[in-house]
C-alpha positions as CSV (number, residue, x, y, z in Angstrom):
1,X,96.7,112.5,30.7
2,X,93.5,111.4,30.1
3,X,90.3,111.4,32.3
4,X,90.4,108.0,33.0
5,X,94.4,107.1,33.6
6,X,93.7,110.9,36.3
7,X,91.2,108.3,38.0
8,X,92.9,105.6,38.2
9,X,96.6,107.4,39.9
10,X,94.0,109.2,42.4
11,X,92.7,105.7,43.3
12,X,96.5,104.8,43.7
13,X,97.2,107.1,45.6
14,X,94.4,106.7,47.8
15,X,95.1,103.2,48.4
16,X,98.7,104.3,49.3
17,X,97.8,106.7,51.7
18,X,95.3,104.1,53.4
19,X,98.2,101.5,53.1
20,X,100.1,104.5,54.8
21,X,97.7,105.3,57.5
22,X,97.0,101.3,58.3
23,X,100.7,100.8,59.0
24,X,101.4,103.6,61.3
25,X,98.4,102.6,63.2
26,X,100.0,98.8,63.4
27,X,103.3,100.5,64.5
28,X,101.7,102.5,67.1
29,X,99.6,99.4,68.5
30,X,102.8,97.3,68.4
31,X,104.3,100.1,70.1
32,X,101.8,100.4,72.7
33,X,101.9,96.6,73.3
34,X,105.5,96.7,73.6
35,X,105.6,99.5,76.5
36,X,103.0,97.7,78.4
37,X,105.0,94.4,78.3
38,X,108.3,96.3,79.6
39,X,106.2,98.6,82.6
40,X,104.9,94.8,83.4
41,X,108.6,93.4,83.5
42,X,109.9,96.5,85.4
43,X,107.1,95.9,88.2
44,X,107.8,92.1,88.5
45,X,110.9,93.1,89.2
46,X,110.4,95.8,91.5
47,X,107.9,93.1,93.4
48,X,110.9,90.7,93.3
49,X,112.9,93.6,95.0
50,X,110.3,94.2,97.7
51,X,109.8,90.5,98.9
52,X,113.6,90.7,99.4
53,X,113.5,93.5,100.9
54,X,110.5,92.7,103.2
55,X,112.4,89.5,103.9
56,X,115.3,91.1,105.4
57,X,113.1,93.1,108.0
58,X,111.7,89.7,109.2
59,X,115.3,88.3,109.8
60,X,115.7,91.1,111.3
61,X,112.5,91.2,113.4
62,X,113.4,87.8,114.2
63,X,117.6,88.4,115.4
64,X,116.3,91.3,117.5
65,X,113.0,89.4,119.3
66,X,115.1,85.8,119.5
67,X,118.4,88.0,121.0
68,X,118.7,87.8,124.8
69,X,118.4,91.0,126.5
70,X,122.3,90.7,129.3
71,X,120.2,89.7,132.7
72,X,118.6,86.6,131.4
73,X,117.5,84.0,128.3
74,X,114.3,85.0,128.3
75,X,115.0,88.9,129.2
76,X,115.7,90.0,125.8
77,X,112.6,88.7,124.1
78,X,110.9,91.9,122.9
79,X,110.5,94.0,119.7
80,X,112.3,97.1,118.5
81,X,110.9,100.0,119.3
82,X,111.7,101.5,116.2
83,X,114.0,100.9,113.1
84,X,116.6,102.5,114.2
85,X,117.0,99.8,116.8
86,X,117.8,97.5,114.2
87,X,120.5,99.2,112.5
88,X,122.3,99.5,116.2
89,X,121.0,97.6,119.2
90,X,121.6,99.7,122.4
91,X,120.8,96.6,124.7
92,X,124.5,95.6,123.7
93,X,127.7,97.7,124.5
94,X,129.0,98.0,121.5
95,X,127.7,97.9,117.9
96,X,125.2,95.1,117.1
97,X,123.5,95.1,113.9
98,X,120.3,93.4,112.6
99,X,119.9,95.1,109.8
100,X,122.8,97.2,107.6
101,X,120.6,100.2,106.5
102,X,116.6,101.2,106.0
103,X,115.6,100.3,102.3
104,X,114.3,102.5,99.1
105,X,110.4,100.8,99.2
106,X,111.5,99.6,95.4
107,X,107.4,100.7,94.7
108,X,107.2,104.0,96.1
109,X,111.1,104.8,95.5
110,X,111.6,105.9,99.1
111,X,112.9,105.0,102.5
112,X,109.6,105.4,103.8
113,X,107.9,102.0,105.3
114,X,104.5,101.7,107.4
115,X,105.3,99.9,110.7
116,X,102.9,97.9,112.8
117,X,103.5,98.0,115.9
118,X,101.6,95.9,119.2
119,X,102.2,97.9,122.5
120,X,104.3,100.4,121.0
121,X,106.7,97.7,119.4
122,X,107.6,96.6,115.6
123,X,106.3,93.9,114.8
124,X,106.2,94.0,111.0
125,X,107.0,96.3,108.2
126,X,104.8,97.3,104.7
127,X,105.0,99.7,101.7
128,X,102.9,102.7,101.8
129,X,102.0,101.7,98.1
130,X,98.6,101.3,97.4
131,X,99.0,100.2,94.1
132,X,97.7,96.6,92.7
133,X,100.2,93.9,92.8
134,X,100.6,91.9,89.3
135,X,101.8,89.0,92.1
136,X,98.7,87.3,93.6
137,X,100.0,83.5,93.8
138,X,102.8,81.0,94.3
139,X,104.7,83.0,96.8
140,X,106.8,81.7,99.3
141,X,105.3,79.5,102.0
142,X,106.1,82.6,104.5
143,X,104.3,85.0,102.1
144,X,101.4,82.9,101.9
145,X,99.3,85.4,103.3
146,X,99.8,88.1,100.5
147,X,97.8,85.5,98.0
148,X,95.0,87.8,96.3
149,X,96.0,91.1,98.0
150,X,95.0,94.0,96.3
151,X,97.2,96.7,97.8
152,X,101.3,96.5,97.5
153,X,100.5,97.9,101.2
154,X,98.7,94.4,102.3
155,X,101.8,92.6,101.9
156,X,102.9,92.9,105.6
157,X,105.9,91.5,106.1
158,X,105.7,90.6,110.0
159,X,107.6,88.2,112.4
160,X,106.3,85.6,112.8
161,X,105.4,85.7,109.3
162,X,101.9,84.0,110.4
163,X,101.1,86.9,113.0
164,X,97.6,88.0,113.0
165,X,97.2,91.1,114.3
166,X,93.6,92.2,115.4
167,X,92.8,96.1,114.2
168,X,92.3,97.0,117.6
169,X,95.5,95.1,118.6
170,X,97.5,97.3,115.5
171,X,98.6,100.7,114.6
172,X,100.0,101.6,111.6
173,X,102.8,104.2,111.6
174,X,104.5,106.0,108.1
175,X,107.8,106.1,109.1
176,X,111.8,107.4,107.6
177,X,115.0,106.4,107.9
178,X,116.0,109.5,109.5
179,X,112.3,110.6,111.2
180,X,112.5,109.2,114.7
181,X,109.2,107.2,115.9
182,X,107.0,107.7,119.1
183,X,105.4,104.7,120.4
184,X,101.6,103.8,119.6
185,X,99.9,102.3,122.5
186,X,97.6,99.3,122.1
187,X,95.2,97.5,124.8
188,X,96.9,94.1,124.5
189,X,100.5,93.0,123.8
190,X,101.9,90.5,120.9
191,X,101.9,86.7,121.7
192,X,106.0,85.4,121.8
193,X,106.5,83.0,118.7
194,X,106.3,79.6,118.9
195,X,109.8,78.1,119.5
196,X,109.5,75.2,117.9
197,X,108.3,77.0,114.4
198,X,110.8,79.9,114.5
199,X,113.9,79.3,116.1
């Protein structure tokens, strides 16, 4: 083989390996661009899950506040004390539900919720996940509030769904399924919902 015909295979096969090296890189990015979309679709989804979720604990909120207490239609018109009280309501003889069981957080991947609570009762549910949502707009018109939230753990899923709670009027508990919950005092109690908007 001659000197010049050497050259020209080395510069061959220097193209080759470039060529090579160019398309792995492409695979990888396209690789890299394909994960991200998928982690973005699995987190929609798990967001989806959690506004369920999140949903359910207001209904339930809601039965448990708008169920009369025996004794009286307006003696029953209180919040749980703690979850547990919606899964069996021990103001009734018998078994009364509001709620079948205490939810995986779809985020965190555990049955562990934060609870606010005015004078020492539930008033709302959140995740403990202080990751940022993908979700900031177009939710539901009682999810409104969660619009630009940059916490998972700001979405506070409350009833009434429009229930402003002062700091000083709010604690925030961590709380399990299976990890029973002491009441947190607070210096003024909830406001009853307005009739007219929630029942």
């Amino acid at each position: 083989m001659s000197r010049s015909e050497s050259g020209r295979h080395g510069r061959h096969a220097g193209f080759a390996y470039l060529w090579v090296l160019l398309l792995v890189a492409l695979m990888s990015l396209g690789l890299t661009v394909g994960i991200e979309i998928a982690a973005t679709a699995v987190q929609r989804d798990k967001e989806k899950s959690l506004l369920g979720i999140g949903r359910q604990f207001r209904e339930a909120l809601r039965r448990y506040y708008e169920t009369p207490r025996q004794g009286g239609a307006d003696a029953g018109k209180e919040y749980p004390a703690s979850l547990e009280d919606l899964l069996k309501d021990n103001r009734f003889p018998g078994t009364k539900r509001h709620l079948r069981q205490i939810f995986v957080d779809p985020i965190t991947g555990k049955a562990e919720w934060g609870v606010l609570r005015v004078s020492g009762r539930i008033v709302g549910v959140y995740s403990l996940s202080k990751k940022i949502p993908i979700k900031q707009d177009h939710f539901e018109p009682d999810d409104m509030g969660f619009r630009g939230k940059q916490q998972y753990r700001d979405w506070q899923f409350t009833y009434p769904a429009d229930l402003m709670l002062r700091p000083e009027n709010a604690s925030a508990v961590a709380t399990t399924a299976s990890t029973p919950m002491g009441l947190a005092p607070s210096p003024m109690p909830v406001a009853p919902p307005k009739k007219s908007e929630y029942q």
